[in-house]
mmCIF file of the N, C-alpha and C atoms, coordinates in Angstrom:
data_MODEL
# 
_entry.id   MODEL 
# 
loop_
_atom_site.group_PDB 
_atom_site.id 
_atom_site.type_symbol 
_atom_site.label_atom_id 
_atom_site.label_alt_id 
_atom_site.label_comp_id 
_atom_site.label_asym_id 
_atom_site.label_entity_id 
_atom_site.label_seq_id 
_atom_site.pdbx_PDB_ins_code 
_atom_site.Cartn_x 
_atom_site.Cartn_y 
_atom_site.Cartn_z 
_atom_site.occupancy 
_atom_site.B_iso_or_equiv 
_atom_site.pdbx_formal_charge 
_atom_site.auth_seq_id 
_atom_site.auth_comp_id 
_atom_site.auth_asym_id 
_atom_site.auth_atom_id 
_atom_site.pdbx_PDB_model_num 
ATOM 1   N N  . UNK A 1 1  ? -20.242 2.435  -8.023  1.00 0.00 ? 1  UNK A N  1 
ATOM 2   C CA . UNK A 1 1  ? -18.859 2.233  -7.625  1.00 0.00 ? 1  UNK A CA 1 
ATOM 3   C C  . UNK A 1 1  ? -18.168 1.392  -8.697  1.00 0.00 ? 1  UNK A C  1 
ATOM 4   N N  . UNK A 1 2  ? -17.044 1.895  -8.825  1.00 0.00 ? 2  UNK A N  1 
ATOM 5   C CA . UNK A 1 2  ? -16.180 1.390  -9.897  1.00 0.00 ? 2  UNK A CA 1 
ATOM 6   C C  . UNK A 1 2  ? -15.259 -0.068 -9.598  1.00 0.00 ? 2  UNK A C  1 
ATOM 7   N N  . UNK A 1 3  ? -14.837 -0.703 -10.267 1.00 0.00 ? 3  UNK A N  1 
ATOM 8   C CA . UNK A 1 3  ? -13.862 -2.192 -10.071 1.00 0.00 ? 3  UNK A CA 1 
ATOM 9   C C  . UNK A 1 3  ? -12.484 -1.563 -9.577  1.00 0.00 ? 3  UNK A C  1 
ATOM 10  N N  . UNK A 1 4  ? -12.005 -0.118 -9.782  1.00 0.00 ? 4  UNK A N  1 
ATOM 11  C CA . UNK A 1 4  ? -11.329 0.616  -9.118  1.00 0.00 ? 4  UNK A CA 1 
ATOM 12  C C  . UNK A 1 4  ? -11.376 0.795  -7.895  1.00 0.00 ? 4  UNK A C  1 
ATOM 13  N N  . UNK A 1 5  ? -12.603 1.738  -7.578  1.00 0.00 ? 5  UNK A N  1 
ATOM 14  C CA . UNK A 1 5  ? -13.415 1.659  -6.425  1.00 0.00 ? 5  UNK A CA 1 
ATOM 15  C C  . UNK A 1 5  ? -12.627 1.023  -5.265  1.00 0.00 ? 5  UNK A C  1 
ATOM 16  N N  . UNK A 1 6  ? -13.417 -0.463 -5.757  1.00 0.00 ? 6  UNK A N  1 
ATOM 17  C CA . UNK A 1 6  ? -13.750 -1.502 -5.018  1.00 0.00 ? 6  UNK A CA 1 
ATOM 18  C C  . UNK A 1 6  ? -12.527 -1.715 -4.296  1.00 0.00 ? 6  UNK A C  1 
ATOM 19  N N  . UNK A 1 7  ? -11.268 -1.817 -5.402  1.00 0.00 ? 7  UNK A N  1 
ATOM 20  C CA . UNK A 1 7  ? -10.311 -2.386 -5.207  1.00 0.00 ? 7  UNK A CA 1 
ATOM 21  C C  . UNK A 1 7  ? -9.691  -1.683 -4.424  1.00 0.00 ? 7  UNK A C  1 
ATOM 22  N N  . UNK A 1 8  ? -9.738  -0.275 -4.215  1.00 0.00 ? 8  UNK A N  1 
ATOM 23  C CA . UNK A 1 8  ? -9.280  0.979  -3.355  1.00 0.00 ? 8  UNK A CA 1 
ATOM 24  C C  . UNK A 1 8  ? -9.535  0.491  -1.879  1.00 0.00 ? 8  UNK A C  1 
ATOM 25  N N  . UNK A 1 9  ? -10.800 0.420  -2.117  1.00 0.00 ? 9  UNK A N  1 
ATOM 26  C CA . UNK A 1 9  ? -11.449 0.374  -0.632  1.00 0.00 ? 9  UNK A CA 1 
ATOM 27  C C  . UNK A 1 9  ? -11.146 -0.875 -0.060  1.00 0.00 ? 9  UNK A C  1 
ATOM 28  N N  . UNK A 1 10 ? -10.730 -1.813 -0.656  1.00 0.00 ? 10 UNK A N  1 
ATOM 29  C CA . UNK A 1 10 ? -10.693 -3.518 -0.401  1.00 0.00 ? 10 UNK A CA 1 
ATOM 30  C C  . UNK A 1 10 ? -9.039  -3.535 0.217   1.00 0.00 ? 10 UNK A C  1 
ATOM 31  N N  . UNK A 1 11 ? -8.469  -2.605 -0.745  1.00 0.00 ? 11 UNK A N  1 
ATOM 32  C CA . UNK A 1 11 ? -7.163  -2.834 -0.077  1.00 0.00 ? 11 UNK A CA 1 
ATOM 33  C C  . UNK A 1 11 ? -6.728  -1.803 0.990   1.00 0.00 ? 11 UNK A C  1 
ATOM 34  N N  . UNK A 1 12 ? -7.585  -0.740 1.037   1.00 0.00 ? 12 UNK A N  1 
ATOM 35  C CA . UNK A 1 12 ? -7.338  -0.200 2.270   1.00 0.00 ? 12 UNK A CA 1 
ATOM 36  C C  . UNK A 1 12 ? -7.722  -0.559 3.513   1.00 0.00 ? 12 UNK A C  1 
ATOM 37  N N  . UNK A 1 13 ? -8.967  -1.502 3.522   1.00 0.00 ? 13 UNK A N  1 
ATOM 38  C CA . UNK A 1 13 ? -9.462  -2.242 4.575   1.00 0.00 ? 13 UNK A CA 1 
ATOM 39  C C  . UNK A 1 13 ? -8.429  -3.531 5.221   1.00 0.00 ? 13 UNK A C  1 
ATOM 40  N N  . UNK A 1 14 ? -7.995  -4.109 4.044   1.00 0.00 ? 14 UNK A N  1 
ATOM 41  C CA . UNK A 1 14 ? -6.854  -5.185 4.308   1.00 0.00 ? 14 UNK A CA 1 
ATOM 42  C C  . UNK A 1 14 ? -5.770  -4.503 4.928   1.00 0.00 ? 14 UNK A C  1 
ATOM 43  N N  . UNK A 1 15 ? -5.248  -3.788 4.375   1.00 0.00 ? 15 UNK A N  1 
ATOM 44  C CA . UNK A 1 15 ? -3.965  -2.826 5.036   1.00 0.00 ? 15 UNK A CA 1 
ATOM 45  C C  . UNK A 1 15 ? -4.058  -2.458 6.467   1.00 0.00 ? 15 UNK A C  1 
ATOM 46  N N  . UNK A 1 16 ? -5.143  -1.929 6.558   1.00 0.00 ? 16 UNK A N  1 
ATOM 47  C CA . UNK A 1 16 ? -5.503  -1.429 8.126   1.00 0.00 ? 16 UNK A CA 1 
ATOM 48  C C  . UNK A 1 16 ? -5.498  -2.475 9.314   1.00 0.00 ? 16 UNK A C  1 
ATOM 49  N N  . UNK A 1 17 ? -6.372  -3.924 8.629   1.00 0.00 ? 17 UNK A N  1 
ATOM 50  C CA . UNK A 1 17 ? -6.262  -4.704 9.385   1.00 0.00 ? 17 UNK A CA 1 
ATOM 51  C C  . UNK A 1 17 ? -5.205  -5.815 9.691   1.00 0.00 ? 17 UNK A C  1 
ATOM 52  N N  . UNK A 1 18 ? -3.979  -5.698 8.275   1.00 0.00 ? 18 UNK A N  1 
ATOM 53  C CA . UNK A 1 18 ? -3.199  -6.852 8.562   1.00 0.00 ? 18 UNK A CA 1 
ATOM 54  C C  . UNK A 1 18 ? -2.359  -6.780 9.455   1.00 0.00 ? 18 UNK A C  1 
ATOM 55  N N  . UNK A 1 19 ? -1.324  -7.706 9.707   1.00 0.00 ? 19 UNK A N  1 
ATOM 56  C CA . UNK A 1 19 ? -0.684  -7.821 10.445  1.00 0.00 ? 19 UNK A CA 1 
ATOM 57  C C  . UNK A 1 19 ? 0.470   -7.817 10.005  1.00 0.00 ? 19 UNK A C  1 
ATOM 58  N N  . UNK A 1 20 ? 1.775   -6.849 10.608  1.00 0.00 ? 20 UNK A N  1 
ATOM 59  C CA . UNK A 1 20 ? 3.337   -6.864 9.804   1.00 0.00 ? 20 UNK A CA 1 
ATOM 60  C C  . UNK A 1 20 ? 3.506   -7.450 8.742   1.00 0.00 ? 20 UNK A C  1 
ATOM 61  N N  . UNK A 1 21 ? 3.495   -8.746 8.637   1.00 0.00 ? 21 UNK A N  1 
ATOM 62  C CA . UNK A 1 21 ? 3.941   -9.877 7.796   1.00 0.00 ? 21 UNK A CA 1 
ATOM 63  C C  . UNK A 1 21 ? 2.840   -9.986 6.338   1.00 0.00 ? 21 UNK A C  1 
ATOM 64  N N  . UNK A 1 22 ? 1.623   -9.109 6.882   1.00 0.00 ? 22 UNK A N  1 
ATOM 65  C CA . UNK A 1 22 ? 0.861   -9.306 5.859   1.00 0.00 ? 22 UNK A CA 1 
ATOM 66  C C  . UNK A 1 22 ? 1.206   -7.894 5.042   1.00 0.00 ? 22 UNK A C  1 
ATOM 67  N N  . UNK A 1 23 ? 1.062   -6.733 5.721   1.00 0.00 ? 23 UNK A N  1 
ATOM 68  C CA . UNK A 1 23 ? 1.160   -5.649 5.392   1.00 0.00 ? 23 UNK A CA 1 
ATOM 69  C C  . UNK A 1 23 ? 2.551   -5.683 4.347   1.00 0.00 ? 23 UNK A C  1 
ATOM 70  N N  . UNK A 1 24 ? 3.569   -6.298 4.734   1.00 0.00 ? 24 UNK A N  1 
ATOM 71  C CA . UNK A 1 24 ? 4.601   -6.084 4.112   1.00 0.00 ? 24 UNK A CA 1 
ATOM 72  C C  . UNK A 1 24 ? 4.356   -6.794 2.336   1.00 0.00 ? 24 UNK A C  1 
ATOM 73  N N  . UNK A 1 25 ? 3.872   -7.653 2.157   1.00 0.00 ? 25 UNK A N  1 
ATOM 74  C CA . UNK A 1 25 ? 3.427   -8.613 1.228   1.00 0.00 ? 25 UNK A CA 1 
ATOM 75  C C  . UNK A 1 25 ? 2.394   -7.864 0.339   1.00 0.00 ? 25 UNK A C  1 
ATOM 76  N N  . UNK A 1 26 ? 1.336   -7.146 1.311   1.00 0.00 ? 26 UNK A N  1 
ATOM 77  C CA . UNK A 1 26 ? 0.520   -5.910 0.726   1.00 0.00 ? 26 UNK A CA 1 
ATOM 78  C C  . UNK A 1 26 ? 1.166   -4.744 -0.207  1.00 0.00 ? 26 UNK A C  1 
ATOM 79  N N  . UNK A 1 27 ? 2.468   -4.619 0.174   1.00 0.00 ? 27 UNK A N  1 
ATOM 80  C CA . UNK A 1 27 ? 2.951   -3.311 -0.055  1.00 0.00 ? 27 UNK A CA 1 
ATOM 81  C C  . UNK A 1 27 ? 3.238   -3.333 -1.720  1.00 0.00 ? 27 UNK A C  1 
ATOM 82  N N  . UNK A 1 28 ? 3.652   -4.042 -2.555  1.00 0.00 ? 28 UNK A N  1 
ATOM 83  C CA . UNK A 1 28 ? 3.735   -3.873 -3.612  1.00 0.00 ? 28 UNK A CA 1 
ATOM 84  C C  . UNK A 1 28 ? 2.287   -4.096 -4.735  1.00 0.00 ? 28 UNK A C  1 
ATOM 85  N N  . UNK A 1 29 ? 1.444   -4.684 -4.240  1.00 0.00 ? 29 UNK A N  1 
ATOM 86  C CA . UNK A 1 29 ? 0.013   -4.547 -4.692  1.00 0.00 ? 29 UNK A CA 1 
ATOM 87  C C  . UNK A 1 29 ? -0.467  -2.824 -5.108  1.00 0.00 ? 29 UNK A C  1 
ATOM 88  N N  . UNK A 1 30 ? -0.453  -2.460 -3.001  1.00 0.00 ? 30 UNK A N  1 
ATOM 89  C CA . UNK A 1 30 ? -0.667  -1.126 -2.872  1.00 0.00 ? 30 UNK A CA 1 
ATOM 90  C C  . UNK A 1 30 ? -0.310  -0.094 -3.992  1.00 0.00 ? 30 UNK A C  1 
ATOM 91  N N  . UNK A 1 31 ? 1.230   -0.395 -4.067  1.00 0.00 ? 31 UNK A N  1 
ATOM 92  C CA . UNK A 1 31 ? 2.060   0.762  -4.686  1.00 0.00 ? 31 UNK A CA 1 
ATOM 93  C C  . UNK A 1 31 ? 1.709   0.494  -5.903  1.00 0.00 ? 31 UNK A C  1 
ATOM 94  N N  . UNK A 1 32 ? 0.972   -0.418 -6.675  1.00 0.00 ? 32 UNK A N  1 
ATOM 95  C CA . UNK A 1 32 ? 1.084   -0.809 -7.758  1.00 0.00 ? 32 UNK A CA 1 
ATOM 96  C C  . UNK A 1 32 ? -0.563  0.123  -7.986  1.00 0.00 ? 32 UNK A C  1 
ATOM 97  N N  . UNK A 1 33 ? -1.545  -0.177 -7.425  1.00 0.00 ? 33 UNK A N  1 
ATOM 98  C CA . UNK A 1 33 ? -2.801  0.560  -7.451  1.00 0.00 ? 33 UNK A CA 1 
ATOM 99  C C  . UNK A 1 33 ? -2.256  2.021  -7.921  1.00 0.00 ? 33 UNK A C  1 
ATOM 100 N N  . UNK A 1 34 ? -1.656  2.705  -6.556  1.00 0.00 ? 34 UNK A N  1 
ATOM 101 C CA . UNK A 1 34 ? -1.514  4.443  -6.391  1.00 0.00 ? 34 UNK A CA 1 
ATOM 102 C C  . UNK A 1 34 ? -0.877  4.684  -7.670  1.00 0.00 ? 34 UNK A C  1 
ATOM 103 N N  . UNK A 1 35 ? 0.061   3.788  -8.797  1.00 0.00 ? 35 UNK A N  1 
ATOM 104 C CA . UNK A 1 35 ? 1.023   3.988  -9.995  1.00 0.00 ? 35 UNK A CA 1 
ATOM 105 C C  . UNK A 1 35 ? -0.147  3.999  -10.736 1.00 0.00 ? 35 UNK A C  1 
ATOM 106 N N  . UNK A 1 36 ? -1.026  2.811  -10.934 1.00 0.00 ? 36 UNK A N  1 
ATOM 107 C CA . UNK A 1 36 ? -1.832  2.877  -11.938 1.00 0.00 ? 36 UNK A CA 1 
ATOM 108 C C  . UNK A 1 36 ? -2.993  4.046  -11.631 1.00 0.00 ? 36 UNK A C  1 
ATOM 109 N N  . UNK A 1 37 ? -3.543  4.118  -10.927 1.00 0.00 ? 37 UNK A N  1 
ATOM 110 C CA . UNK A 1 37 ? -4.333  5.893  -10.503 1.00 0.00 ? 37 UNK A CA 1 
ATOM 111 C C  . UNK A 1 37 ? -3.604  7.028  -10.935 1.00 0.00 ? 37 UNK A C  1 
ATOM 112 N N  . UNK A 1 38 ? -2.303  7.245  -11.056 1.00 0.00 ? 38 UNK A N  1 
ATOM 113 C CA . UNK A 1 38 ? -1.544  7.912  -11.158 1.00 0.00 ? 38 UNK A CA 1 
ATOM 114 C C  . UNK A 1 38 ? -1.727  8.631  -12.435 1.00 0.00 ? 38 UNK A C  1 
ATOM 115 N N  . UNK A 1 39 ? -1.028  7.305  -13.213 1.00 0.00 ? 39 UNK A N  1 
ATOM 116 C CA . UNK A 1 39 ? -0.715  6.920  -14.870 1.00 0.00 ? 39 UNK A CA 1 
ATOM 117 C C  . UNK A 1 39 ? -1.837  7.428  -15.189 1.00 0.00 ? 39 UNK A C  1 
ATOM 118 N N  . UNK A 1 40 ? -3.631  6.986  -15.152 1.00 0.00 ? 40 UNK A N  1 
ATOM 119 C CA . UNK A 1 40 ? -4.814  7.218  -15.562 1.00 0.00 ? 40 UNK A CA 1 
ATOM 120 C C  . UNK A 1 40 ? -5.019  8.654  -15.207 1.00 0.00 ? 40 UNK A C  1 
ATOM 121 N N  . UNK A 1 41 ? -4.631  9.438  -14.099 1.00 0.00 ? 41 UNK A N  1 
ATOM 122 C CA . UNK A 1 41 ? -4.955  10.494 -14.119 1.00 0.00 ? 41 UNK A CA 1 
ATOM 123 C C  . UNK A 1 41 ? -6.054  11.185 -13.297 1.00 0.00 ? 41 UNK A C  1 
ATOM 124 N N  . UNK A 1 42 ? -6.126  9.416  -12.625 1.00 0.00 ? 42 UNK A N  1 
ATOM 125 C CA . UNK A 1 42 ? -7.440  9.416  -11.597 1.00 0.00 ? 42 UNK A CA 1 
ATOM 126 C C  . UNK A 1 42 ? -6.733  10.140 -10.178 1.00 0.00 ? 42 UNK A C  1 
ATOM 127 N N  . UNK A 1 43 ? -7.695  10.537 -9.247  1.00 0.00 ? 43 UNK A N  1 
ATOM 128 C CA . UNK A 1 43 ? -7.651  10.946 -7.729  1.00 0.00 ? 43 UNK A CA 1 
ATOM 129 C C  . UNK A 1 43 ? -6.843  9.551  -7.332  1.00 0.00 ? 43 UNK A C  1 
ATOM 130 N N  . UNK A 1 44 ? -6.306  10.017 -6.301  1.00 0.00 ? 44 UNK A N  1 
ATOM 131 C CA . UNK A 1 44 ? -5.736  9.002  -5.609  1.00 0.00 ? 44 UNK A CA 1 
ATOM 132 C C  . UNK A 1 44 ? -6.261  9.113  -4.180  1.00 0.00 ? 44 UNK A C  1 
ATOM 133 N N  . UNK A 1 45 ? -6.754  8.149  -3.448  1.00 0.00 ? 45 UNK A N  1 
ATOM 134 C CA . UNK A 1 45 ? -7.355  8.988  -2.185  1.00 0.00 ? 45 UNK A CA 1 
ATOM 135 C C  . UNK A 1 45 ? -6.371  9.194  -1.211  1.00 0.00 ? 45 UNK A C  1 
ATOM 136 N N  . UNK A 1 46 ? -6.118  9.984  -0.069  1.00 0.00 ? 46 UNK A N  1 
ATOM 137 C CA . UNK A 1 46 ? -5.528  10.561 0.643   1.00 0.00 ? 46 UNK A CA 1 
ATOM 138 C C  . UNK A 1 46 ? -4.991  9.617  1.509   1.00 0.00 ? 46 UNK A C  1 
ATOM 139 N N  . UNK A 1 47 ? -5.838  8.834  1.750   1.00 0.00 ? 47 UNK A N  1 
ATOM 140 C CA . UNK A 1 47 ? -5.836  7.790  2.530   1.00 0.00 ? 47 UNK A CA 1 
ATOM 141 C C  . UNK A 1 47 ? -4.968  6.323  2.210   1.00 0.00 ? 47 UNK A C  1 
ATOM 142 N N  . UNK A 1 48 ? -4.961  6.184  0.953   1.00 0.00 ? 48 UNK A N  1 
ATOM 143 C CA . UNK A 1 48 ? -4.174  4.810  -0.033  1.00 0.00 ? 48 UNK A CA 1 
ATOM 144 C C  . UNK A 1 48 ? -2.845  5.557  -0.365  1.00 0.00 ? 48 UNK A C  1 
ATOM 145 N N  . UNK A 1 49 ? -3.022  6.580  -0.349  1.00 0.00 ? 49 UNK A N  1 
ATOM 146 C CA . UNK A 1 49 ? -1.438  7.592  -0.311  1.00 0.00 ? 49 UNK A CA 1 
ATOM 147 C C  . UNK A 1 49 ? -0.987  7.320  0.805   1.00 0.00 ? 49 UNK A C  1 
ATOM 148 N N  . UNK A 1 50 ? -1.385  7.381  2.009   1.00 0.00 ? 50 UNK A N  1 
ATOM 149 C CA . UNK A 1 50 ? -0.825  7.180  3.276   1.00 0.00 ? 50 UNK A CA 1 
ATOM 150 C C  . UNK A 1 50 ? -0.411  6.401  3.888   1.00 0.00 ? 50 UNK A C  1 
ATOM 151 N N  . UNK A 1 51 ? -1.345  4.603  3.141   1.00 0.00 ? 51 UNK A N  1 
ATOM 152 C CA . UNK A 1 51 ? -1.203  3.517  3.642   1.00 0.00 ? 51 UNK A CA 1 
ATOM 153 C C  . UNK A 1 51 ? 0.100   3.399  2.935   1.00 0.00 ? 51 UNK A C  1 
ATOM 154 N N  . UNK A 1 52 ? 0.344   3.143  1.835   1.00 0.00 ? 52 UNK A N  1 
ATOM 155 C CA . UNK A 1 52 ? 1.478   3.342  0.477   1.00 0.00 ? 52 UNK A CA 1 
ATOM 156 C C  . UNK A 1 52 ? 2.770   3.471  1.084   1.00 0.00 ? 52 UNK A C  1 
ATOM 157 N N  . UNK A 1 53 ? 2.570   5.063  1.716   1.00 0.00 ? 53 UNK A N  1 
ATOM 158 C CA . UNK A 1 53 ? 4.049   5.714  2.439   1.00 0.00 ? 53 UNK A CA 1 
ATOM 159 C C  . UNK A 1 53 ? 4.245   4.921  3.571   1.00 0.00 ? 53 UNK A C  1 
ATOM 160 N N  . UNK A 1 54 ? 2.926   4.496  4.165   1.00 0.00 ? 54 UNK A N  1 
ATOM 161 C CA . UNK A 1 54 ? 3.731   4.053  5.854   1.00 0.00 ? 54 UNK A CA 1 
ATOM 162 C C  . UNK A 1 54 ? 3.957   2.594  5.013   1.00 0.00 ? 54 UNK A C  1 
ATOM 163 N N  . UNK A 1 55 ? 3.858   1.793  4.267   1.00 0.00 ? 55 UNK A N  1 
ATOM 164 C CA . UNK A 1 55 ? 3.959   0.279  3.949   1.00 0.00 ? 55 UNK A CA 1 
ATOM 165 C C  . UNK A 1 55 ? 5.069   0.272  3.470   1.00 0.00 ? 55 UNK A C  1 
ATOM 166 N N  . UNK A 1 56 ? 5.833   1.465  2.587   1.00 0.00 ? 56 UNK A N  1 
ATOM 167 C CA . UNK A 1 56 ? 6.843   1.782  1.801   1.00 0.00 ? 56 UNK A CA 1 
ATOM 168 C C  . UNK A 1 56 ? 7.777   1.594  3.064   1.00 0.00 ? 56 UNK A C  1 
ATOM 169 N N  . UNK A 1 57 ? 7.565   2.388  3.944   1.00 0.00 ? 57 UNK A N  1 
ATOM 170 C CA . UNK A 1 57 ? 8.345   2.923  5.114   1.00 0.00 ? 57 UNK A CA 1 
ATOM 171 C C  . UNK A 1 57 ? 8.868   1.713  6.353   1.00 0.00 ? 57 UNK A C  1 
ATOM 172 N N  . UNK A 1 58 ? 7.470   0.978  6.259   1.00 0.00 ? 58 UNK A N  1 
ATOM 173 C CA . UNK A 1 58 ? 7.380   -0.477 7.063   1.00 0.00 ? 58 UNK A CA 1 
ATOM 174 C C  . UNK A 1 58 ? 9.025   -1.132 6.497   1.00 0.00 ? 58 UNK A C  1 
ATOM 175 N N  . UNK A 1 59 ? 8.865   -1.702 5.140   1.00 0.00 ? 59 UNK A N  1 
ATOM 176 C CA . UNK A 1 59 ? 9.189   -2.251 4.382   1.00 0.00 ? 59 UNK A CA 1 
ATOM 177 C C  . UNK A 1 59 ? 10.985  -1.880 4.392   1.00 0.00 ? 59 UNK A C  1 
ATOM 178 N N  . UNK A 1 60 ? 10.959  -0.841 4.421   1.00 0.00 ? 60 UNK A N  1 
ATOM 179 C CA . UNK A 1 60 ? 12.299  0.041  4.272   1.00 0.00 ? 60 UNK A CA 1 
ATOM 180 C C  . UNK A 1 60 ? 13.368  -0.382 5.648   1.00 0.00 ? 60 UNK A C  1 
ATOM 181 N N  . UNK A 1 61 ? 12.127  -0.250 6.970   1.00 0.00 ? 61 UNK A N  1 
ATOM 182 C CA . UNK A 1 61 ? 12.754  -0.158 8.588   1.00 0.00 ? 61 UNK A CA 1 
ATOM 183 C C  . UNK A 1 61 ? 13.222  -1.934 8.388   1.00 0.00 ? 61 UNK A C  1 
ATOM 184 N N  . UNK A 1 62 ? 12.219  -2.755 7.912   1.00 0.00 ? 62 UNK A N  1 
ATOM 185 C CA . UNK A 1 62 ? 12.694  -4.262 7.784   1.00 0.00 ? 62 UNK A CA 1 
ATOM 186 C C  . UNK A 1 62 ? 13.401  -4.689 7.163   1.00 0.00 ? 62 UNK A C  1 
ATOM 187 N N  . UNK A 1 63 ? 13.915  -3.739 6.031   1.00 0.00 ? 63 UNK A N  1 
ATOM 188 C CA . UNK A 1 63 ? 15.406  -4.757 5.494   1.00 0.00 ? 63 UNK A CA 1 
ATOM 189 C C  . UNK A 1 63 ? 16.045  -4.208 6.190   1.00 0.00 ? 63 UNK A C  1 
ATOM 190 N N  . UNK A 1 64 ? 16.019  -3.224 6.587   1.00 0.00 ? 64 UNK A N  1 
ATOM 191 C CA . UNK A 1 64 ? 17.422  -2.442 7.555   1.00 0.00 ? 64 UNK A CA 1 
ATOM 192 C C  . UNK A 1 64 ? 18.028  -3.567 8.892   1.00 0.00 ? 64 UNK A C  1 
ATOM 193 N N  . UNK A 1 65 ? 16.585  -3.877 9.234   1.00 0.00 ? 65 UNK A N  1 
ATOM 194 C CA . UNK A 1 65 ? 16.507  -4.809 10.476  1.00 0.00 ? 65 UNK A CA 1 
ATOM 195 C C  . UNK A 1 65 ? 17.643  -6.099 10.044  1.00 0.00 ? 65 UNK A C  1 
ATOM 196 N N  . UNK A 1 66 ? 17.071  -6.434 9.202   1.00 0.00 ? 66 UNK A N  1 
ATOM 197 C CA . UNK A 1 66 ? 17.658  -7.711 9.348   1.00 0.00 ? 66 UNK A CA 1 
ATOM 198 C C  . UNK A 1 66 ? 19.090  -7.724 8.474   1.00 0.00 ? 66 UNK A C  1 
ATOM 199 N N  . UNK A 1 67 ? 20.112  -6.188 8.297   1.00 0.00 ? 67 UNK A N  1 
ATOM 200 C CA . UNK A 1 67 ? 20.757  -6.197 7.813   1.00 0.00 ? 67 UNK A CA 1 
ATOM 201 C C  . UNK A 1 67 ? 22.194  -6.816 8.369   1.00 0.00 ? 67 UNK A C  1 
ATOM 202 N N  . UNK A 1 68 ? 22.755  -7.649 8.212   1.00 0.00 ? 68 UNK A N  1 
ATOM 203 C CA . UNK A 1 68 ? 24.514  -7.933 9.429   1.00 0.00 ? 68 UNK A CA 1 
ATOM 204 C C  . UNK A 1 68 ? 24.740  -6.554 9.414   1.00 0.00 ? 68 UNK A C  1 
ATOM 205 N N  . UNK A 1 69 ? 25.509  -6.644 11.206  1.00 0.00 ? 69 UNK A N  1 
ATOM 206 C CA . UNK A 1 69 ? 26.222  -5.598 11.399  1.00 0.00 ? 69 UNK A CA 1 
ATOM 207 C C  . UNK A 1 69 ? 27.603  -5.988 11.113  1.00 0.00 ? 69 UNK A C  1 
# 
């Protein structure tokens, strides 16, 4: 297993288990992994794609939230 690998699996485990406030803080790490997999040309797993979109998505619904009406 690769330092890639690791880091795949490390942050998909964190993701799954954090909590809003963490997840949101996660999210630019994440996105930063799936860019560099990208760039290299490596697989991206299906799964760190998914966490990515829903963290992207998290992230998106919470500035909305706290936007003045």
């Amino acid at each position: 297993m690769t330092d890639m690998d690791m880091s795949v699996s490390t942050l998909i485990e964190l993701a799954e288990n954090a909590s809003h406030a963490e997840r949101l803080r996660l999210q630019p790490q994440v996105d930063s992994v799936v860019t560099a997999l990208t760039l290299r040309g490596m697989n991206v797993p299906n799964k760190l794609r998914n966490i990515n979109k829903r963290l992207k998505d998290e992230a998106l619904d919470d500035m909305f939230d706290n936007m003045p009406v």
